[in-house]
Every structure is written in C-alpha cells, then in structure tokens.
N, C-alpha and C positions, 0 to 999 in steps of 0.2 A: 504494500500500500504506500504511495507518494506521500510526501507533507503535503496539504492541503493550506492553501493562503487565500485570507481575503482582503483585499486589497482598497484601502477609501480612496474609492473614484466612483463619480454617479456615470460616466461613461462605462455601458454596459458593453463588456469583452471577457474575454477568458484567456490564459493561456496556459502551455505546459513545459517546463524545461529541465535538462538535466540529460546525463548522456547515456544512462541506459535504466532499467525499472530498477535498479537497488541503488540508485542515485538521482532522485527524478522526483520535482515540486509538481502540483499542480493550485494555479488562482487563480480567483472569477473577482471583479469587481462586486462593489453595494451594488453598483446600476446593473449589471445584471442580474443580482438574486431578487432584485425589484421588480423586473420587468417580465421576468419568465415565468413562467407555471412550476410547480416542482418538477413534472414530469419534463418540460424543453428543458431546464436546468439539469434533469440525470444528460440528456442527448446531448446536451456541450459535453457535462463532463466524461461519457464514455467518449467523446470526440478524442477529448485530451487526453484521455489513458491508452487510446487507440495510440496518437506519436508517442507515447511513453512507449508501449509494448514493439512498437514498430522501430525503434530506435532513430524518430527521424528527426531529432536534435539532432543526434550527434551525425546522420546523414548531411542535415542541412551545414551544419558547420563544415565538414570535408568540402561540400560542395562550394561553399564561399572560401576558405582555403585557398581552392585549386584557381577559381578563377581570380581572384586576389595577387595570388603567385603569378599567373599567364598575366595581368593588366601589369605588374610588378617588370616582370622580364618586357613586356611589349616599352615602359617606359625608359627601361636600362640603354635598348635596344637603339631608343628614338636618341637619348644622349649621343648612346656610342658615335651615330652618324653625326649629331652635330658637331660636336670636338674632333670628326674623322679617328672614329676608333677601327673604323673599314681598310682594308688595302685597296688603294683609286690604279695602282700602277696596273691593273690585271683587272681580269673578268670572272677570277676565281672566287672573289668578294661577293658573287649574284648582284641583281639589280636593284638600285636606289629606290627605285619606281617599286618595286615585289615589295622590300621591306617596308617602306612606306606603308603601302596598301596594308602589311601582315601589324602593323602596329599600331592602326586603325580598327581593324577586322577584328584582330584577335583577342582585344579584351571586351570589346563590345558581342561576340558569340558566347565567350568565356560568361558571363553575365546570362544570356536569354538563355545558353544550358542552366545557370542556377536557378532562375527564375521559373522554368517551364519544370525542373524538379520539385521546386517546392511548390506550384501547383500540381503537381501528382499525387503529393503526401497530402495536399487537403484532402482532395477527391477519396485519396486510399481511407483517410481517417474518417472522413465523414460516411462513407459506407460501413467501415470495422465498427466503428461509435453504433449506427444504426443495428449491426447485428449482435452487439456487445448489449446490447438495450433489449435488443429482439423487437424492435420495431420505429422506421423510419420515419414515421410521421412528427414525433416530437422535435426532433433534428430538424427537419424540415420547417416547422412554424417556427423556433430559437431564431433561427437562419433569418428567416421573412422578419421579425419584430428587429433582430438586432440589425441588420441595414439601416433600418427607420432610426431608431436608436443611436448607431456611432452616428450618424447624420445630424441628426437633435443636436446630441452631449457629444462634440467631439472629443478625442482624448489627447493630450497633449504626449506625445511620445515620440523618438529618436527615430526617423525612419529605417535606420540600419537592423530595429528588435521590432518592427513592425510587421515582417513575417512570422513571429511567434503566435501572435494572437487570432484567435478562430475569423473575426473581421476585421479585414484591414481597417487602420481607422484614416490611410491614404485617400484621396481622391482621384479619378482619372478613367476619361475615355478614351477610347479606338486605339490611336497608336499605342498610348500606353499601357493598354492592358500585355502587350507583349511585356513591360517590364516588370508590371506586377508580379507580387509573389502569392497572389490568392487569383483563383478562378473564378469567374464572375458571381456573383452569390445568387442570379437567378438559375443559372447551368447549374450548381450545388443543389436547388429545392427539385429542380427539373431530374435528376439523377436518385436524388430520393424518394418523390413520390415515386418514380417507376420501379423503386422496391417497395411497393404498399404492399404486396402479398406476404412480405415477411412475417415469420412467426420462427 
C-alpha cells in the first residue's frame, strides 16, 4: 500500500509518484475529494495505483532522461560547429547542412517520443484503474467533472511535474497536443465508456 497525501489545493487533481510499488506516494487534492463522488474518487485513485503497479514513474523519468541526454549532445554538437570543433580540411567531417538539420530534429523527436509515451501510460492507466475498480464508468465521469474543474480552479504548478497529475492543469490546442503529455480527456471518456461491459 503507497503513503496516501492530501494535498490543500481546491484545484481538483490527483497524482502518483515514486519508482516502483515499495516506494511509491499517492495524492489527490481538497478540490478533488470535493468535487467527486466517492465512487469517481476510488476510479482516480485505482488510476494512480494503476502507474504505481505499472512502474510508469520510473518509465517516464528514463524516458525524459534519454531525451534530455539527445537535446544535451544535439546542443554540444551545435557549439562544437561554432568554435569549428569539425575538421573543414576534408569531407570526412559529413555535412554542415546534415548536422545542422540532426541538431534541430533531434531533440525536438527526442521530446514527441517522450510525450506520445507518457500519453500511453494515461491510456494504459486509465483502463488498469477501470478494471482495478471492475468498472469504467466512474473513471469516466472523474475524467468529465475534473476538465471542468482544473478549468475553474487552475492549479499553479511547474510544467516540467505536470505530466504526473491524472489532468493536465496545461492548456493547449491542435499543434500542441503533439506536445502534450496527456491524451485529450474527451479520447480518455470515449475509451472508457467503450469498456461499459466490464465487470
């Protein structure tokens, strides 16, 4: 069983962290033990013990890690050329123009792989939560109130720890849902109700 924290914020969120289940918090805000039913409030917190069990803290941390390291090496790379850390005498160096491109590209892909990761882990966790619960419908209304909700009472938080919490409390259309770390939250209830046969 996780430490369980409640956290005074009337900003209704939840989150779970720690790197694997004998290491591993989970906390819901006031505003959400406010706003939810007891029963949506079990379907967050099976959400959350869903990334506990699933170990996708410590997934998601690899995966900002790795892209971290590649944006890291992509900036080394951009110096080296300014200062002429390249050999110009020869054509064994490859092209200005490739590395260029690769130091652009690559921490920018480096990123949409994190990003479209930690949109899998919602999707994974919000189905485990629902069959964890043995039924998807409460998840699914949590889901619908808390949009409305972080909307209201935004919550004032780092955007770097903003992928931890069940709704993003970010804002942003079209383009930016590729950088989002959460998957649209109407796609979330749409994926739900279509397990309403569960039991």
């Amino acid at each position: 069983m996780p430490k369980v924290y409640i956290i005074p914020d009337m900003s209704p969120n939840a989150f779970a962290t720690g790197r694997n289940p004998n290491h591993a918090a989970v906390a819901a805000t006031e505003g959400i033990m406010q706003l939810l039913t007891e029963e949506e409030l079990s379907g967050v917190m099976a959400h959350e013990l869903t990334h506990v069990l699933h170990r996708d803290i410590l997934i998601g941390t690899i995966a900002a890690t790795i892209a971290g390291a590649i944006s890291y090496l992509a900036q080394m790379a951009q110096w080296a050329m300014i200062f002429g850390g390249g050999r110009r005498d020869d054509d064994e160096g490859g092209s200005p123009v490739a590395a260029l491109v690769m130091m652009i590209v690559a921490p920018i892909a480096a990123m949409l792989i994190q990003m479209a990761i930690s949109r899998s882990r919602e999707f994974s966790a919000d189905e485990g939560g629902a069959r964890l619960q043995g039924n998807s419908l409460p998840l699914a209304n949590a889901l619908r109130k808390l949009e409305k909700g972080v909307a209201m009472i935004p919550m004032q938080v780092n955007p770097a720890t903003s992928h931890m919490l069940i709704v993003s409390p970010l804002t942003g259309k079209s383009v930016m849902r590729l950088f989002s770390t959460h998957p649209p939250v109407e796609e979330r209830i749409a994926r739900l109700e279509s397990m309403r046969g569960l039991r």
